[in-house]
Backbone as JSON Lines, residues from 0, in Angstrom:
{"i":0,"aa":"X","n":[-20.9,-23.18,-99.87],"ca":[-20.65,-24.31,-100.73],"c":[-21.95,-25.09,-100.9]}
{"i":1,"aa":"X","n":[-22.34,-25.19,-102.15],"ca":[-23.57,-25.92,-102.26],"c":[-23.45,-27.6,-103.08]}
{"i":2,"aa":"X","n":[-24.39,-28.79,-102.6],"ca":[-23.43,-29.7,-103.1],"c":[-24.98,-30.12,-103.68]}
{"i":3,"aa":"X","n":[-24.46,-30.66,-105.04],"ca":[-26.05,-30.63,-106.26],"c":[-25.83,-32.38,-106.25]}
{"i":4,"aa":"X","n":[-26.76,-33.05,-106.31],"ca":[-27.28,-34.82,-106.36],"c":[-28.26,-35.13,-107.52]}
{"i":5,"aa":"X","n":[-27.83,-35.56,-108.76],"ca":[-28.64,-35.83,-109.49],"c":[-28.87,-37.67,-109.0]}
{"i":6,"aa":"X","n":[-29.9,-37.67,-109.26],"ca":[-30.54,-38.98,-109.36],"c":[-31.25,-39.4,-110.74]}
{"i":7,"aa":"X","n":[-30.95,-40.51,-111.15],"ca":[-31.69,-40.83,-112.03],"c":[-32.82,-41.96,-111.7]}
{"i":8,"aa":"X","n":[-33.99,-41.26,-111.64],"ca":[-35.18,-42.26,-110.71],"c":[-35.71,-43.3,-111.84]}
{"i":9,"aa":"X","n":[-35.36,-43.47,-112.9],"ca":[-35.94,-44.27,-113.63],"c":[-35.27,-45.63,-113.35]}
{"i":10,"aa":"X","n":[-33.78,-45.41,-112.93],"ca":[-32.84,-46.23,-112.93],"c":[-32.99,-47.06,-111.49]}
{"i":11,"aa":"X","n":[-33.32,-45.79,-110.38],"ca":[-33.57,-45.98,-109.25],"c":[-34.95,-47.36,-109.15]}
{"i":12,"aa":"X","n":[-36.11,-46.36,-109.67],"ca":[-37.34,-47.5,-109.15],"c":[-36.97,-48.82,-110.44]}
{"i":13,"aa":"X","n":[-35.91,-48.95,-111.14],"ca":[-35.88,-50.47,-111.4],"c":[-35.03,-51.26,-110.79]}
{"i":14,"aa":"X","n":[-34.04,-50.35,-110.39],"ca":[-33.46,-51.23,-109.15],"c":[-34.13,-52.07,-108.17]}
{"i":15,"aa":"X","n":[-34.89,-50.71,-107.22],"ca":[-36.12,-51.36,-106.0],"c":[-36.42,-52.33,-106.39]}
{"i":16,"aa":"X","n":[-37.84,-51.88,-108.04],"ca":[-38.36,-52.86,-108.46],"c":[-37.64,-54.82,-108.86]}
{"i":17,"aa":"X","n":[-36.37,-54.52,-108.88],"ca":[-35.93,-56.01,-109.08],"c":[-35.1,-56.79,-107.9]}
{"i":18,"aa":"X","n":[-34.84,-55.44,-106.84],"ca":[-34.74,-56.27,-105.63],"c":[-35.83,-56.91,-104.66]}
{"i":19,"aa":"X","n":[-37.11,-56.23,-104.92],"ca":[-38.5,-56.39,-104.49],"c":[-38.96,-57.89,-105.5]}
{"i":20,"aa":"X","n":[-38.45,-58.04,-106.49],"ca":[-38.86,-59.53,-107.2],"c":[-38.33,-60.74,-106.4]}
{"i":21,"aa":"X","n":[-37.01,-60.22,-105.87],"ca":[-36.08,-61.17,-105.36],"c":[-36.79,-61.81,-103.98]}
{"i":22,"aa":"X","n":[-37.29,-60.8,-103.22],"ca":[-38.33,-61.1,-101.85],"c":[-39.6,-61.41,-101.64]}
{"i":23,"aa":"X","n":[-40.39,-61.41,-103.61],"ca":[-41.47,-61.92,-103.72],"c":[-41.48,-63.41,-104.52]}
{"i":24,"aa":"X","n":[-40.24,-63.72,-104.88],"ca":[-40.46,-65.17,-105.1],"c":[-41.23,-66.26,-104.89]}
{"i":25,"aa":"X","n":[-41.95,-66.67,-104.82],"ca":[-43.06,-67.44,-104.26],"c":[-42.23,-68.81,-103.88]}
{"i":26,"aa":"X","n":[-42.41,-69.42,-102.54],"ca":[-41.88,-70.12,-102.35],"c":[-42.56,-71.68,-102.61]}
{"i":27,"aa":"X","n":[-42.1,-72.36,-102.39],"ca":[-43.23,-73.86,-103.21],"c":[-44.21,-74.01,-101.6]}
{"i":28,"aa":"X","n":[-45.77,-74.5,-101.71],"ca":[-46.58,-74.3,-100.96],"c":[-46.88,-75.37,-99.82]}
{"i":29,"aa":"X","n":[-46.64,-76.77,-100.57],"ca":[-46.12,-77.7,-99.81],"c":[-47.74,-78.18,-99.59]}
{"i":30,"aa":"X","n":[-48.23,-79.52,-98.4],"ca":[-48.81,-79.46,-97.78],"c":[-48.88,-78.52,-96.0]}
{"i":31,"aa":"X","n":[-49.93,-78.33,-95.61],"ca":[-50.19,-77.59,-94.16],"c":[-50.43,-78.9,-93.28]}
{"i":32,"aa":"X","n":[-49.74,-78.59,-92.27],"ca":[-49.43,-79.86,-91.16],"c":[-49.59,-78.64,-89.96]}
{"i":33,"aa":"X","n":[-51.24,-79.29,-89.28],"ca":[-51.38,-78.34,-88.58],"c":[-51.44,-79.29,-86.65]}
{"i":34,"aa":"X","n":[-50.53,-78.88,-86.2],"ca":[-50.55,-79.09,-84.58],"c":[-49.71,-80.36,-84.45]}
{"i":35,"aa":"X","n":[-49.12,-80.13,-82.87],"ca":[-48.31,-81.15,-82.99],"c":[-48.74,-82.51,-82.88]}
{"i":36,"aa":"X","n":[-49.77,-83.1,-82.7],"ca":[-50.65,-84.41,-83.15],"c":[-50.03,-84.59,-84.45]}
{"i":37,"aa":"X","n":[-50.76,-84.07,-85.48],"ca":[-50.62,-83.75,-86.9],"c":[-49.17,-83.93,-87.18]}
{"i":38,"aa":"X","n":[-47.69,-83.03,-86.61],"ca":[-46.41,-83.04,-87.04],"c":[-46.15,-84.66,-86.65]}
{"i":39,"aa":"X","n":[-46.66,-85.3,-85.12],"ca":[-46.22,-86.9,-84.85],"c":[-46.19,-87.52,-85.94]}
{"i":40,"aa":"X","n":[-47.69,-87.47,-86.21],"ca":[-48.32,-88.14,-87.13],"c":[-47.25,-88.25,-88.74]}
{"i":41,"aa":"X","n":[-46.61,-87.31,-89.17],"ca":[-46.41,-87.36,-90.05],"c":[-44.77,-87.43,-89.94]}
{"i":42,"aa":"X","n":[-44.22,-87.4,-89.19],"ca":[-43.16,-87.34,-88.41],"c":[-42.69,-89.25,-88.08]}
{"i":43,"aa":"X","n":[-43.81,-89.83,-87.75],"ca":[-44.08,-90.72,-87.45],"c":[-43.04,-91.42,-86.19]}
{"i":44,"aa":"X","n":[-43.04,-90.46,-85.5],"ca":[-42.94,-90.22,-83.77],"c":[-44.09,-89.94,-82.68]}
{"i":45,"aa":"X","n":[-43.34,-89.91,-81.66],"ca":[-44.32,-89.5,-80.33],"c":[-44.93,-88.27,-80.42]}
{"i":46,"aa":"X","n":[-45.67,-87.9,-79.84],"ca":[-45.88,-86.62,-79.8],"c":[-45.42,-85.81,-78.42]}
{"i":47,"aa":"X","n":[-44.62,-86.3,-77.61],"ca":[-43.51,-85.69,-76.88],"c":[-42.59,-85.77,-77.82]}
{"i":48,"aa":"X","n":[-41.92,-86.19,-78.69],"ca":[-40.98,-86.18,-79.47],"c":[-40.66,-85.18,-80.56]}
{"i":49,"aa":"X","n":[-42.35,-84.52,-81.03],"ca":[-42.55,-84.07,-81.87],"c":[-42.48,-82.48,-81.26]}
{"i":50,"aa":"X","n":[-43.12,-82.45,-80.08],"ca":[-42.81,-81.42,-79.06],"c":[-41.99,-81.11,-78.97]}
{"i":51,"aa":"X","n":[-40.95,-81.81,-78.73],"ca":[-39.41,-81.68,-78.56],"c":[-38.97,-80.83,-79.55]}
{"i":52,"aa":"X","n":[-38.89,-81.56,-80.3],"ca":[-38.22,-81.28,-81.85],"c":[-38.9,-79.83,-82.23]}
{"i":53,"aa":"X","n":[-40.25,-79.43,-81.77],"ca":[-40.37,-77.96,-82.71],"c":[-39.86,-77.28,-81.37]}
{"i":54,"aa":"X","n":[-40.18,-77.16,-79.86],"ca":[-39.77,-76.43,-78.79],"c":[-37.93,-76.06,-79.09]}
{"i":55,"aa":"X","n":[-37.86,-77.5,-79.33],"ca":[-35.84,-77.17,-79.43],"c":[-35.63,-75.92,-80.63]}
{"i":56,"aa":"X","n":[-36.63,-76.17,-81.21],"ca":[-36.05,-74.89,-82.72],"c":[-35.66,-76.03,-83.79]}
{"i":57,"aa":"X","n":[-35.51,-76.98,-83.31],"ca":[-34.84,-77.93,-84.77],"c":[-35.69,-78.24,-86.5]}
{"i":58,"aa":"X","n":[-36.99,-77.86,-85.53],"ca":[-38.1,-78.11,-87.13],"c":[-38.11,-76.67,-87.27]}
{"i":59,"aa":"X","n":[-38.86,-76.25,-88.6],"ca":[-39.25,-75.15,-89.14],"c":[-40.93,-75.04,-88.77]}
{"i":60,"aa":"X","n":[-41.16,-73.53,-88.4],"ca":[-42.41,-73.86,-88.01],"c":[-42.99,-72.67,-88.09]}
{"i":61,"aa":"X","n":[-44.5,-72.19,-88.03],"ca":[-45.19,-70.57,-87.81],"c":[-46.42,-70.97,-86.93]}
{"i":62,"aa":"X","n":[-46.66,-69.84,-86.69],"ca":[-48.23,-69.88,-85.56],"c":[-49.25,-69.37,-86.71]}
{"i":63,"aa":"X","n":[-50.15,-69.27,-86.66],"ca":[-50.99,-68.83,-86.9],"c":[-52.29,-68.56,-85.63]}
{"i":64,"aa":"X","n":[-51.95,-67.49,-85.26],"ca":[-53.05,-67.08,-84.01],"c":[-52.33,-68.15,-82.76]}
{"i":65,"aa":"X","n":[-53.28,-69.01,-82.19],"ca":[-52.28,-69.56,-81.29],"c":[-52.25,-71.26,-82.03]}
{"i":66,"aa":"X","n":[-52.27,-71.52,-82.77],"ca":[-51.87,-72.6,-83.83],"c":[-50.84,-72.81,-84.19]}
{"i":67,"aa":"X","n":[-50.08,-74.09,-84.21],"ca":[-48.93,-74.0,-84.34],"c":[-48.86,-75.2,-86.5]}
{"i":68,"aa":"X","n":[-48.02,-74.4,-86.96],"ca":[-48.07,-74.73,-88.56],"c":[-46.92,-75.34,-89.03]}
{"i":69,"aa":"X","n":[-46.64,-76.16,-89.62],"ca":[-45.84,-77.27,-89.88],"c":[-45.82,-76.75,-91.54]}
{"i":70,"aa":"X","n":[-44.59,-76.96,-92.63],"ca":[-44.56,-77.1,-93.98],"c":[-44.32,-77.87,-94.86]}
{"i":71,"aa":"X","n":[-45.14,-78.82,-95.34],"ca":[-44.37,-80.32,-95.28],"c":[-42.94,-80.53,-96.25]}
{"i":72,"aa":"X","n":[-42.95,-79.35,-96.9],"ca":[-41.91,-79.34,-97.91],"c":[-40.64,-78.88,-97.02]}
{"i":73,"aa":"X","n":[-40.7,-78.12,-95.93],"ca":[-39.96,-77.7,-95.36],"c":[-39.19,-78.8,-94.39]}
{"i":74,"aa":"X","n":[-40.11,-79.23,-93.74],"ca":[-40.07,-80.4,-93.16],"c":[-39.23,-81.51,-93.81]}
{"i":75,"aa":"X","n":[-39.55,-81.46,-94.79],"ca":[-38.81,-82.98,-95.58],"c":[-37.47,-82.7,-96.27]}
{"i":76,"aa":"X","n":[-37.27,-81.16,-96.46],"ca":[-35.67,-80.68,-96.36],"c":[-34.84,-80.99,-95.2]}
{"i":77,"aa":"X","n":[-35.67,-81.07,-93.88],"ca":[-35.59,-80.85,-92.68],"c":[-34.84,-82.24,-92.32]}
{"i":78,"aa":"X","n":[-35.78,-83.42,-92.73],"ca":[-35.42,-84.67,-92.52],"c":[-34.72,-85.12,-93.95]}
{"i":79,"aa":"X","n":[-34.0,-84.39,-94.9],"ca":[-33.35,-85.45,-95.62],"c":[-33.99,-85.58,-97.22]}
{"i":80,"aa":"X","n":[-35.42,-85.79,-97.11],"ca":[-36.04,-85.92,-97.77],"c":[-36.74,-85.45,-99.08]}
{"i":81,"aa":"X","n":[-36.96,-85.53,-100.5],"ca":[-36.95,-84.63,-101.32],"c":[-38.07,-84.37,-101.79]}
């Protein structure tokens, strides 16, 4: 028993291609709020406070190498803010 699979690849790579648009969206760039000095600062808290708040997971945040990166747009979803 032999079992035959047509594909139609034209149909195929525009599929990929428009689920691959969906994951390249560019997201808005915001200002860079770099270290937790920097998050207090703008936070306009302690900087044990500010500690807190990214250690707990509650802010949004990335490293860069051993740098820690703040988004201010993200951030201000974060707190409410538009």
């Amino acid at each position: 028993m032999e079992i035959q699979i047509e594909i139609d690849y034209e149909k195929l790579a525009d599929e990929v291609a428009s689920r691959l648009r969906e994951f390249a969206t560019p997201r808005p760039v915001g200002k860079e709020i770099r270290g937790i000095r920097a998050l207090a600062e703008y936070l306009g808290c302690s900087i044990v406070t500010a500690q807190k708040l990214k250690n707990d997971g509650k802010i949004p945040y990335s490293t860069i190498g051993n740098r820690v990166v703040f988004n201010s747009i993200e951030l201000d979803k974060f707190l409410g803010r538009k």
